[in-house]
C-alpha positions in Angstrom: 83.1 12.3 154.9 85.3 13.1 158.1 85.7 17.1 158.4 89.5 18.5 158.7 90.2 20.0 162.1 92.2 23.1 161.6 94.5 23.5 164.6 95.1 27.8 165.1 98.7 26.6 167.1 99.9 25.0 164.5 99.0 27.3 161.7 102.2 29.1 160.4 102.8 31.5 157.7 106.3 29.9 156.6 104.8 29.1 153.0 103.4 33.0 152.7 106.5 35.4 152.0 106.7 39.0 154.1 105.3 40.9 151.2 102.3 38.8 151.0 101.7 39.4 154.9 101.8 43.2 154.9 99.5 43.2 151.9 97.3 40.9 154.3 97.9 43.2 157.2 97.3 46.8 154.7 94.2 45.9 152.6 92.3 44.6 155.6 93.1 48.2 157.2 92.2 49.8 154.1 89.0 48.0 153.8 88.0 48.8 157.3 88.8 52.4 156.7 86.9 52.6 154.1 83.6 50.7 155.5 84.3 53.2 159.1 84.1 56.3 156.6 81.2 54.9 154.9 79.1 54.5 157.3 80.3 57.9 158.8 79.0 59.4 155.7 75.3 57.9 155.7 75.1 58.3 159.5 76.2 62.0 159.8 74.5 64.4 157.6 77.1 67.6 158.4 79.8 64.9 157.1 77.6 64.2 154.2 77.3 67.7 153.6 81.1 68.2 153.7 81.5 65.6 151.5 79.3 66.5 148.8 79.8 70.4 148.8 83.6 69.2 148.0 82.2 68.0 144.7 82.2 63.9 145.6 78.4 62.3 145.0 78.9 58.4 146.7 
């Protein structure tokens, strides 16, 4: 079986409407938010502390 080349030049997004791009673009900042402030909260203990004295157990 002969692998597909995928060519990055070529690649367009004229198929994927505008919407579907931000949503792209927003949840991949959102999820890398969310892994930064993770690991802020297992590697810092005074932000652990802030965290949980504000009532949130992770």
């Amino acid at each position: 079986m002969k692998a597909k080349t995928f060519y990055a030049k070529n690649f367009n997004f004229d198929n994927a409407s505008k919407d579907q791009i931000i949503f792209l673009a927003v949840s991949g900042l959102i999820i890398f938010l969310a892994k930064a402030t993770y690991e802020l909260y297992l590697h810092n203990p005074a932000f652990h502390m802030f965290i949980q004295s504000k009532g949130i157990f992770l």
